[in-house]
N, C-alpha and C positions, 0 to 999 in steps of 0.2 A: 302824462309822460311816465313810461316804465322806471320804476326804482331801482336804482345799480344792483348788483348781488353783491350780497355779503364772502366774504372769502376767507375758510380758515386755512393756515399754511401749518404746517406742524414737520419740525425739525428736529431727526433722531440727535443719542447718543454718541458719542466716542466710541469706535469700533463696533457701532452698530450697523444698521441700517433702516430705509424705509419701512420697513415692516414690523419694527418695534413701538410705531405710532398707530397701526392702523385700529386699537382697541378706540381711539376717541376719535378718528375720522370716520368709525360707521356709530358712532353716538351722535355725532354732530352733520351727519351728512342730509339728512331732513331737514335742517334749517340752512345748512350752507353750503358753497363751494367748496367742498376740500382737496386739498393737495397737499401729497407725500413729497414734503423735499431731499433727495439723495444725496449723497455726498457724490463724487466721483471712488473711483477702484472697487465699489461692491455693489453687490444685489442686483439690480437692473442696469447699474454703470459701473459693471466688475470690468470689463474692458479699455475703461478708461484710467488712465496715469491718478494715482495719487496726487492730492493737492497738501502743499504743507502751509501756504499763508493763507491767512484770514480774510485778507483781501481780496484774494480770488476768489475764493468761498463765496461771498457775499456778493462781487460782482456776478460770479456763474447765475446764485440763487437771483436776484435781483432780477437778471434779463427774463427770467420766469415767472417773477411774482404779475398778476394780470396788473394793467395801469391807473384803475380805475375802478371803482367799490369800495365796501369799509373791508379792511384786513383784518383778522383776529389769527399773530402770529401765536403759535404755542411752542413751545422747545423745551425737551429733556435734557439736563445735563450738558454736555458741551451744548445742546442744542439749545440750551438757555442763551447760552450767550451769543450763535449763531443769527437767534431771533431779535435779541435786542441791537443786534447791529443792522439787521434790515431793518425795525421802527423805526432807529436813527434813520437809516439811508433815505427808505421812503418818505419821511417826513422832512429830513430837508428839502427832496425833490419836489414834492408837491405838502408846503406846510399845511395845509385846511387838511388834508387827507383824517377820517376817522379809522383811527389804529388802535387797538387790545392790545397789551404782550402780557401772554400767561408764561413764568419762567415756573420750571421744576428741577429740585434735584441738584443744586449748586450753589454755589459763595456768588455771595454779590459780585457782579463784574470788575468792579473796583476794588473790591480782596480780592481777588482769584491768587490763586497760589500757582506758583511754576515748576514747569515738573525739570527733573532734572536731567533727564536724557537726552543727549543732542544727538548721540550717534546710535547703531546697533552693532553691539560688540553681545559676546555670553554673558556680561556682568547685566548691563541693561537690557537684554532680554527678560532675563530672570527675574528682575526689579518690573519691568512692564507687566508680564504673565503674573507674578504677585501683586501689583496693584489690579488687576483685572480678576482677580480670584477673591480678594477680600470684597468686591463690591457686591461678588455674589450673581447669582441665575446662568452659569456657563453651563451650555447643554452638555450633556457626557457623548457628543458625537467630536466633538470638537476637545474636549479634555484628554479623549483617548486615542487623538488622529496627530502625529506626531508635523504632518504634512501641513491639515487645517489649521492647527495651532500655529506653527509659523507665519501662515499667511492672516491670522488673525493678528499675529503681535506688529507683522507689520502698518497694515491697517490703523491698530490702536495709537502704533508709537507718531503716524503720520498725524494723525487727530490730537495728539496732545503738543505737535510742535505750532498744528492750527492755534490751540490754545495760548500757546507762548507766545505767538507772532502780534497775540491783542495787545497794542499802544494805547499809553494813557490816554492819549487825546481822542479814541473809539470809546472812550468812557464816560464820556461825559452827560451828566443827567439829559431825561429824554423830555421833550417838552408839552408837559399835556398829556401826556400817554398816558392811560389807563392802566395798572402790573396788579398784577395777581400773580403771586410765591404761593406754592406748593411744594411741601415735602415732606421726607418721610421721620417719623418720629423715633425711629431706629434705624437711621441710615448713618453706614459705618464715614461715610464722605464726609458727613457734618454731624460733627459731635457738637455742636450749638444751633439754635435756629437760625438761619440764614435773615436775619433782621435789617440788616443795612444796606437791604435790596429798596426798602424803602427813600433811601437816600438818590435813587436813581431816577425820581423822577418828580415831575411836577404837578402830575397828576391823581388822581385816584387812587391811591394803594391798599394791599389788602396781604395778609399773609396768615395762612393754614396749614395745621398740619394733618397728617394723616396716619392710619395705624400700617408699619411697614419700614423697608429697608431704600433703600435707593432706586430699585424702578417699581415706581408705583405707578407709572402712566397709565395701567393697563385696569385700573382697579374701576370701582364703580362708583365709587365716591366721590374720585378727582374729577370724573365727567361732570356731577351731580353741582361739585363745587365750580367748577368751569361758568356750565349754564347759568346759579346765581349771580357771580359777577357779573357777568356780561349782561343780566338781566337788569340788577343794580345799576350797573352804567347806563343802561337806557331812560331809566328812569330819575336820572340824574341829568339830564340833558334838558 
């Protein structure tokens, strides 16, 4: 009998998109299935409506995720928390399912901090594009396009109400999952290591840092450290 495929699913940043992942889906694409999960309103689904709850998020992503194989979720920053609510989801639907979550680049789901902009007015604007500019790597086509940058901050400010929208009861530790934290060791987001990621689960834990600021997805290390956990888990089985 054929053995299921393996399948990585990897879920960008906050006013990112699909394309901010694909350094580790062509590391990982020789052993797995990968798939770039998009948000809606950019990149390849710029057409489509911004989404602001969490909810939707997860159900959009879910009806994608394929039904059947082991998952190996991975998620940057928002996409951390993105990915930990599909291990939740997929594992209550089908509990045996074997599930990874590699989170980067954020507070444990149960610290997450809330941001404070509900609306877009000039004051939270300006507070958005300043929280986007301390995190660092904004290309100077988009710094200096008065036009792009709007359509960025809207974007950004819709992802961080996704981030609000997370109920404690979406927090609750995950059962059995395997996590693996990665972050960066000069990332201005987390002035402490993101430690209490470990509390999220029942499973396996593992947390690393790495030399860098907040998007380290793209580095060579993080693939490197990827690969031994999930190789660790195997041999732990």
């Amino acid at each position: 009998m054929n053995e299921l495929p393996s399948h990585m699913v990897l879920f960008h940043h906050a006013g990112g998109n699909a394309s901010s992942m694909q350094a580790i889906a062509r590391r990982f694409s020789s052993a797995f299935s990968t798939m770039l999960m998009e948000m809606p309103g950019r990149g390849r689904r710029r057409q489509e409506a911004l989404m602001y709850d969490v909810g939707a998020i997860v159900d959009d992503f879910a009806a994608r995720i394929p039904e059947q194989g082991r998952l190996i979720l991975v998620g940057h920053s928002l996409g951390a928390y993105i990915a930990y609510l599909l291990a939740r989801h997929c594992r209550r639907i089908t509990p045996e399912r074997d599930i990874v979550l590699v989170v980067m680049s954020n507070d444990p789901i149960h610290c997450r901090r809330r941001f404070p902009w509900r609306e877009l007015n000039p004051e939270s604007q300006q507070a958005i594009w300043h929280f986007a500019t301390r995190l660092g790597e904004l290309p100077d086509w988009l710094t200096q396009d008065d036009v792009l940058r709007q359509q960025f901050i809207q974007v950004l400010a819709a992802d961080l109400a996704v981030a609000n929208s997370i109920r404690a009861e979406d927090t609750e530790p995950l059962n059995g999952v395997p996590v693996l934290v990665i972050y960066g060791d000069d990332d201005p987001h987390l002035p402490d290591a993101p430690a209490r990621w470990g509390e999220c689960t029942s499973g396996i834990y593992r947390m690393e840092s790495v030399p860098g600021g907040h998007f380290i997805q793209s580095g060579s290390d993080v693939g490197d450290i990827i690969f031994r956990f999930i190789s660790d888990v195997d041999m732990e089985k």
